[in-house]
N, C-alpha and C positions, 0 to 999 in steps of 0.2 A: 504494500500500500504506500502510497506519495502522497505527501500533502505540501500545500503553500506553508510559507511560514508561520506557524501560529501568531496572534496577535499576543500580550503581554498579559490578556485578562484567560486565557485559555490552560486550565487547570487539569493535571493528568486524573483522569475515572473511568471508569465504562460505563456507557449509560444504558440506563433501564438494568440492569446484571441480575440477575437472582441467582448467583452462582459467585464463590470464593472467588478471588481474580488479585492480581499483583502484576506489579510492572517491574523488571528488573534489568536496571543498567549502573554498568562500571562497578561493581560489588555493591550496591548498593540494592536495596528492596523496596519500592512504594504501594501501601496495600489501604485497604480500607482501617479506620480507626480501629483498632480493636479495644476493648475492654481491656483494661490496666493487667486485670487478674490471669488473662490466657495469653498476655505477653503476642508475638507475631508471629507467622506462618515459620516462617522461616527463622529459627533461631541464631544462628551462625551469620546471619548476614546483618549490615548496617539499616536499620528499617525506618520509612517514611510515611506520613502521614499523606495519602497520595491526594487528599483535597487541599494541602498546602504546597502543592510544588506544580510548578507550570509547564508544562511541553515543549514552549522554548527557550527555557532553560536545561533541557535533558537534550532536544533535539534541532542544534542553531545552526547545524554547517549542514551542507549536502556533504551527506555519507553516514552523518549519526547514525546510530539506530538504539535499538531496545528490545528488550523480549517481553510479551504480554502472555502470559499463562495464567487459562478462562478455565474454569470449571476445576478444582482439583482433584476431582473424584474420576473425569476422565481428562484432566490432563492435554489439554489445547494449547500448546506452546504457539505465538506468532511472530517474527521478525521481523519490526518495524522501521522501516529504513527510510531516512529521507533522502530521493533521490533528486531533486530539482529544485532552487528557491524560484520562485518568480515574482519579480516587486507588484506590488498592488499600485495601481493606477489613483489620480489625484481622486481622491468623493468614495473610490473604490472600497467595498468589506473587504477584509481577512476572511479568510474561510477555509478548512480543510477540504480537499478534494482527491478521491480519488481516481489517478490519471489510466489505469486499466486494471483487471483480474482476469482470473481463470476458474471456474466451478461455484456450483455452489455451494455455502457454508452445511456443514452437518446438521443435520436436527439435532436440537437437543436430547442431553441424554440416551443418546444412543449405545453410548459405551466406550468412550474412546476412540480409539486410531481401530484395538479390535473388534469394537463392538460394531464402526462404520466400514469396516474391510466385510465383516459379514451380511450387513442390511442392503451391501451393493450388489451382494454373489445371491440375496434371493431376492432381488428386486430386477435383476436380470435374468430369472429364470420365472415366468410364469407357472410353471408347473411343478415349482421345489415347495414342499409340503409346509414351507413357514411364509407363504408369498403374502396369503388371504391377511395373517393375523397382523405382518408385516404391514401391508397399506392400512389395515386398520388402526394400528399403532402411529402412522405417521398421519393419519385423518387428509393424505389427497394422494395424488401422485407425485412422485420426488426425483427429479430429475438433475444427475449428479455433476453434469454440463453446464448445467445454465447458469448465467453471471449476469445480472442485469444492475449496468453501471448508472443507471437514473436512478433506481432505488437505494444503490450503497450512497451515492450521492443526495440523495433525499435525508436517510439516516444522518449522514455527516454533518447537512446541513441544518439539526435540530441542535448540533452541541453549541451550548455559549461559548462565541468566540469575541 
């Protein structure tokens, strides 16, 4: 994913998440507040309150990047790279964009890296005996191709920037 340069007001989160999540870059951890008492995900590491630290301050040169790892139960590592600045024009927003992809993102909860290697192997076989409860489980058809860069663009364009 590429984005423009974040604007100064643009604070690292995931939004909408219902799911553990951390950002990790240069040894360091930024995760949601946690409670005093269960201390951070990650012990070993230096940890950040990731509503007090901004994007670009993590992410100001083309080439930074960072690790986002979504869900800890299965475990969605992403490598976030910025590969392009481009100056915003005089009147112009800031806004993150992103400039291509490749597939669609996994359903939720599916299981992981193994849980989504298997919901591909029966969702390409009409006739493997787990197809029926599979599309019910995913409530439509799931199509493992599709990227639709207005929509990841739509999402983007809800984060305050």
């Amino acid at each position: 994913m590429s984005f423009f340069k974040p604007p100064e007001s643009t604070y690292v989160r995931a939004a909408a998440s219902s799911h553990l999540h951390c950002f990790r870059h240069e040894g360091a951890t930024y995760e949601p507040k946690a409670p005093s008492r269960l201390g951070g995900f990650f012990a070993r590491e230096k940890k950040h309150n990731e509503a007090k630290v901004r994007l670009v301050d993590l992410l100001a040169a083309e080439g930074d990047w960072l690790i986002y790892e979504y869900d800890f139960g299965d475990s969605w590592e992403h490598e976030i790279r910025v590969e392009k600045l481009v100056p915003v024009g005089a009147g112009g927003a800031r806004k993150a964009i992103c400039l291509a992809g490749e597939r669609a993102c996994p359903p939720e909860d599916c299981g992981g890296q193994p849980g989504y290697d298997h919901l591909l192997k029966v969702m390409a076989n009409r006739k493997h005996p787990e197809y029926r409860d599979m599309l019910d489980w995913l409530g439509e058809r799931f199509d493992p191709e599709a990227f639709d860069l207005a929509r990841v663009d739509a999402e983007l364009n809800k984060l305050k920037v």
